[in-house]
C-alpha positions as CSV (number, residue, x, y, z in Angstrom):
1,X,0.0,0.0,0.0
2,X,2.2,2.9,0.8
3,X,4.1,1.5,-2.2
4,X,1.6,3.2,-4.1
5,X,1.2,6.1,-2.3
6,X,4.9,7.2,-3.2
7,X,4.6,6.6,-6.8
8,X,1.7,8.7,-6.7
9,X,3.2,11.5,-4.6
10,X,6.4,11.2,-6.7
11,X,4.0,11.7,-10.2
12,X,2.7,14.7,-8.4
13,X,5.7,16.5,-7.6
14,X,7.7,15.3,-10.6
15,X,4.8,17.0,-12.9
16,X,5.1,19.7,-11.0
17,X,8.8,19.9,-11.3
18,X,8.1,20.1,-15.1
19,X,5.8,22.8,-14.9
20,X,2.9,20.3,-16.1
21,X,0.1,22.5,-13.8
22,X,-2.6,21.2,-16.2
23,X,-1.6,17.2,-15.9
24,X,-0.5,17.4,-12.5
25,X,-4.3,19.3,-11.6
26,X,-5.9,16.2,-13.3
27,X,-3.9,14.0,-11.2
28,X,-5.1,15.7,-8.0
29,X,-8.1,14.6,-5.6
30,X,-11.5,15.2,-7.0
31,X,-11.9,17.0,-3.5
32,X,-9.5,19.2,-4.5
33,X,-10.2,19.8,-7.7
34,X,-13.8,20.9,-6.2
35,X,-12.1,23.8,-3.9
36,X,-9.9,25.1,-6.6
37,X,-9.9,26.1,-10.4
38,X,-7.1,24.9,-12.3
39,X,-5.8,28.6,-12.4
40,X,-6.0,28.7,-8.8
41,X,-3.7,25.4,-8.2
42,X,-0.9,26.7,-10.7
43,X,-1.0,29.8,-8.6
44,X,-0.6,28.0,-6.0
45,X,1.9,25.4,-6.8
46,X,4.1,27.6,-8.3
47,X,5.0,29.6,-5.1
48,X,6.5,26.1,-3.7
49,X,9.1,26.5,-6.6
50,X,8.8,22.8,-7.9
51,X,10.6,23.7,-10.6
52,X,13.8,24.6,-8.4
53,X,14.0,20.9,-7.0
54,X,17.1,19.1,-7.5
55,X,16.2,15.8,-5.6
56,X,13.7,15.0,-3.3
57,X,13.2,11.4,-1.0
58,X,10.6,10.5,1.7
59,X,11.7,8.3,4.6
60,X,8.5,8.5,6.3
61,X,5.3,7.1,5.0
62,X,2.3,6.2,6.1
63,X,-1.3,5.0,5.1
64,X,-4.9,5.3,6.9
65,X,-8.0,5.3,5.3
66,X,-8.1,7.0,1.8
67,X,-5.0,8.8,2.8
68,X,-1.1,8.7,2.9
69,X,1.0,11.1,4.3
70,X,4.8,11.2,3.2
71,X,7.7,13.2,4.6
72,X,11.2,13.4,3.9
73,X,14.0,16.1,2.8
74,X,14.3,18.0,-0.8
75,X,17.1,19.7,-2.1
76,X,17.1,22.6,-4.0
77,X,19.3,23.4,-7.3
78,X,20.9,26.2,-5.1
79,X,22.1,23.9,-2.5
80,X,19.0,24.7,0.1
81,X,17.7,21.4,2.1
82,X,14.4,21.8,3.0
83,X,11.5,19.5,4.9
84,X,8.7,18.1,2.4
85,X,5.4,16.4,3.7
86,X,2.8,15.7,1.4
87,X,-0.2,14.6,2.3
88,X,-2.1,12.1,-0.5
89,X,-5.8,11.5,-0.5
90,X,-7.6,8.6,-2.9
């Protein structure tokens, strides 16, 4: 199970490393998707700077219900190490 919760968070953040807003949006929970417009997500996705991410791993991950929550460390092309948790709903 939380197999496929990190190939699903890693699909997320890799799209939105590519500046993919519309795929990535599709990929999103449809309770999402009903809180925010498409416009609104890229907005808001691109103030995490996705884009600027060098490398990124979760060493923490776990599963409960319909959700997963991942965290873990991501490095930035500019050397900055930062926390990451991302939180996955089905």
């Amino acid at each position: 199970m939380t197999t496929g919760v990190k190939e699903a968070a890693r699909s997320e953040i890799d799209l939105l490393r590519d500046n993919s807003y519309i795929l990535a949006y599709a990929q999103t929970a449809s309770e999402m998707r009903e809180k925010i417009t498409s416009e609104g997500f890229k907005l808001a996705m691109k103030s995490y700077n996705f884009e600027s991410i060098e490398d990124y791993s979760f060493n923490n991950i776990s599963v409960e219900g319909d959700r997963g929550v991942l965290s873990g460390s991501v490095t930035f092309k500019n050397g900055n190490i930062r926390d990451i948790t991302v939180i996955m709903i089905q």
